[in-house]
C-alpha positions in Angstrom: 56.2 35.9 -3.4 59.1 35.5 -6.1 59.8 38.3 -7.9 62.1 36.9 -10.6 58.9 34.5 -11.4 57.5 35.4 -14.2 53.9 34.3 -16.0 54.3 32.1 -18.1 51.0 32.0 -20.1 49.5 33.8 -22.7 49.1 36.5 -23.5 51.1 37.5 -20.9 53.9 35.6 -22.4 53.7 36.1 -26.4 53.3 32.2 -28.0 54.0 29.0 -25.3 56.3 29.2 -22.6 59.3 26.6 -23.2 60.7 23.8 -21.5 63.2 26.3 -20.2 61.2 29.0 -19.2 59.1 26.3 -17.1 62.2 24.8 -16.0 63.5 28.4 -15.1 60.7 29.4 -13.0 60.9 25.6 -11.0 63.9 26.6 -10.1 63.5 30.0 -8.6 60.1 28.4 -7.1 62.4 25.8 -4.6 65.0 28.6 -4.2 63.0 30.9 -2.7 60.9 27.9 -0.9 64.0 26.1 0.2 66.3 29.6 1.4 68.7 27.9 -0.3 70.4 29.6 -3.9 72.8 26.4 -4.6 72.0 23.5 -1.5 74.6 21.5 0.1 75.6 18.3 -1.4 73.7 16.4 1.4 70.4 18.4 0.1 71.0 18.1 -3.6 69.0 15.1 -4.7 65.9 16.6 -2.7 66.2 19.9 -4.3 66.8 18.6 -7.7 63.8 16.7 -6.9 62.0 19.1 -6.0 62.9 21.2 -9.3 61.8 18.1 -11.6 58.4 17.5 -9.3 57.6 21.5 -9.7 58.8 21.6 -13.3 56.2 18.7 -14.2 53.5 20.4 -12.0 53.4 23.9 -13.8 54.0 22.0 -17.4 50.7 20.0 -16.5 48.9 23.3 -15.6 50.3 25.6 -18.3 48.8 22.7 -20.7 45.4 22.5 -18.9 44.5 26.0 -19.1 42.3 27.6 -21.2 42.6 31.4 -21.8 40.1 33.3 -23.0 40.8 35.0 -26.1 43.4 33.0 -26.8 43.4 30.9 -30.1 46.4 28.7 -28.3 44.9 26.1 -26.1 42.2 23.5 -26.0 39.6 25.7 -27.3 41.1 27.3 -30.0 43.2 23.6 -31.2 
């Protein structure tokens, strides 16, 4: 898929990702999704959206997962 998306749970990431890390990989999710880099002003409130709605999505999961091994998480709290 993306390339320039990284994983952004541990331990493949070294402690939690951050708000701009998450943010970060949104972005480069609807970019590559969308074929757009930088969309029209006719398309950017959909992309920006878009961005915010993917953002909130992978924040949800990355704090719903539970990693073995891990002592971050719900099972190590």
């Amino acid at each position: 898929m993306c390339r320039s998306i990284k994983t952004l749970r541990p331990p493949v990431l070294p402690g939690e990702a951050t708000e701009d890390d998450i943010r970060a990989a949104a972005l480069q999710y609807v970019r590559k999704v969308s074929g757009f880099r930088a969309p029209a002003a006719h398309n950017r409130e959909a992309f920006d959206r878009a961005v915010d709605t993917v953002t909130q999505a992978t924040a949800e999961l990355l704090g719903s997962l539970e990693v073995r091994g891990s002592r971050s998480g719900p099972q190590g709290s």
